[in-house]
N, C-alpha and C positions, 0 to 999 in steps of 0.2 A: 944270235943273241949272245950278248958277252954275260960275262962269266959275274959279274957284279949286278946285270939286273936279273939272270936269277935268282943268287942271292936275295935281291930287293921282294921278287915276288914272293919267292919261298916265307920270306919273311911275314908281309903281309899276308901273305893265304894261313898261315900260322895264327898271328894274330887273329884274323877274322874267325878262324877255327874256334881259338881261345874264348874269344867273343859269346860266341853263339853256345859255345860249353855251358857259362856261365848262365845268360839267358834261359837254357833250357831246364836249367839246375834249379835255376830259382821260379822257374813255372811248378817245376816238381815238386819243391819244398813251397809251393801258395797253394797247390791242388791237395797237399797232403795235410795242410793245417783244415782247409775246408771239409775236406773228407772228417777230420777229428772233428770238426764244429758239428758237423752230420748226426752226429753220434750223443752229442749235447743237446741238439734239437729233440732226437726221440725220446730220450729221457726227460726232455722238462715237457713236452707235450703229454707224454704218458701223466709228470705228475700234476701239468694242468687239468688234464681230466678225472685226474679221483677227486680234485678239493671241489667241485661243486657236489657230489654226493656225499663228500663229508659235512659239506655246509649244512644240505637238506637233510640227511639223518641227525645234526646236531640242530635244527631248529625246533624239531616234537618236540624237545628236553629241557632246551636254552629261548626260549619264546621273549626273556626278559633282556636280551644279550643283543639283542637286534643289528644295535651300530657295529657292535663287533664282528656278527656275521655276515652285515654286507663290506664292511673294511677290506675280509678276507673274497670274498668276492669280486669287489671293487680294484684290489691289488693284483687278483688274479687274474682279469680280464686287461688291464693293461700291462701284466706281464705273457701274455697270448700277442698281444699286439708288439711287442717288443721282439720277443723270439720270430715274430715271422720274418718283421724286419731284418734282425741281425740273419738270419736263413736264409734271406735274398742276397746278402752280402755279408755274408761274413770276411772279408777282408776291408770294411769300414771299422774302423778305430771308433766311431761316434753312434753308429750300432749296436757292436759291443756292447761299450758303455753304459747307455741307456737300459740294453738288457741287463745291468749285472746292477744298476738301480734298482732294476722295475725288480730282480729275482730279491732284492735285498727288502724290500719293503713288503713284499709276497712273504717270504720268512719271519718275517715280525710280526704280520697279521698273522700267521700259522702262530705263532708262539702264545699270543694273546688268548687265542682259542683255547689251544691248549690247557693257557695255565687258571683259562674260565674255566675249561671242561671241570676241573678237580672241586669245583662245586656243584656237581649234577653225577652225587651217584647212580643214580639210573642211568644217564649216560653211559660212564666209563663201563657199564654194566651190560650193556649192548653188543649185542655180535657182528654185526654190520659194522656198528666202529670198531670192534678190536679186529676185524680182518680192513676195511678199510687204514687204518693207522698201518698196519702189516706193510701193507702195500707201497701206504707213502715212505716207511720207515727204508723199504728193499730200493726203491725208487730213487732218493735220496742217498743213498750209497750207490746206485749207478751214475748218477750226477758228477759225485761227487771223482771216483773215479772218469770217466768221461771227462770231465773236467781238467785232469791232469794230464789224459794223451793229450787232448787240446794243445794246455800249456807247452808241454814237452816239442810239441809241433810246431807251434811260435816262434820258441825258443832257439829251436834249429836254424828254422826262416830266417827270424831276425839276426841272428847271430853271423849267417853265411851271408845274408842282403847286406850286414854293414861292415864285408872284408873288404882289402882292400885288393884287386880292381873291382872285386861287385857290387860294389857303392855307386861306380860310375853307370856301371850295367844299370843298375836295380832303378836310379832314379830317369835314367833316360828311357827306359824302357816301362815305368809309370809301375814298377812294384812299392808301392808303400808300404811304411811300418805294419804287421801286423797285433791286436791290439789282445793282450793275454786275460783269459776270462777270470778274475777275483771277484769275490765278494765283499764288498764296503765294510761291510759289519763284522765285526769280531763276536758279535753273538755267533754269526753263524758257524763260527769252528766250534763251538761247544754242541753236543746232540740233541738234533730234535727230540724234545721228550714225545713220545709215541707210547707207551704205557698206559693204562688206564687202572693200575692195579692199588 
């Protein structure tokens, strides 16, 4: 073997090496945003399961409220169905999406509720709600945090998926954009009122 297709191979096995770096890098950073979505899923399942017992303890009180209380039912149920989706695949962009709809209209029905409850003092007077509210109050800051390793994990993704060779890596090899979890609404950066006082 001469001395120039050494070279040549060295080269190439380099390269390939180079290659498969990349590739394997960017499994790492898809397996590590999903693991963070993981983390997002327990949190918004924990707080789909308190609003239907906030529903039913606010219905003894709120009997006149009806549309309200199924709104918040209604937004809840297909934001269950949205989170499952985006959990089957959290590296769909249009999963996502959908879920950070569904979470966003589920938050607006909560707020409604809310700012019915403050005309049913007996309600706000309730210990089932004021430890239910607890709950979604503590729930809702795990979200919230979750939400940003999320981000944070995206962020990395994305950023290492659009260098430049691992642009070429990323789209031949079928990693797409990953799609970072926001909330639509700017209500929702202001706090859930949770208070009954």
């Amino acid at each position: 073997m001469s001395t120039g297709t050494i070279i040549t191979l060295a080269v190439i096995a380099f390269i390939a090496l180079y290659l498969v770096t990349i590739f394997n890098r960017l499994v790492s950073l898809r397996n590590r945003f999903k693991n963070a979505f993981s983390q997002i899923d327990v949190q918004l399942q924990r707080r789909h399961e308190l609003i239907p017992n906030l529903v039913e303890t606010a219905k003894t009180y709120m009997a006149h409220e009806k549309e309200t209380l199924t709104g918040v039912i209604e937004a809840r149920n297909h934001a269950v169905t949205a989170v499952r989706a985006a959990s089957a695949h959290p590296e769909n962009g249009g999963a996502i999406k959908n879920l950070m709809s569904a979470e966003t209209a589920l938050t607006g029905s909560l707020g409604k509720l809310f700012a019915l409850s403050e005309n049913y003092p007996d309600l706000q007077a309730n210990q089932t709600i004021e430890q239910l509210m607890a709950e979604l109050s503590s729930t809702e800051n795990k979200v919230s945090f979750s939400r940003q390793a999320y981000n944070d994990a995206v962020m990395t993704y994305n950023t290492y998926r659009e260098q430049f060779p691992n642009y070429f890596v990323a789209n031949s090899g079928g990693f797409m954009p990953a799609e970072p979890f926001e909330i639509e609404s700017t209500d929702y950066k202001k706090p859930v009122k949770v208070s009954f006082s």
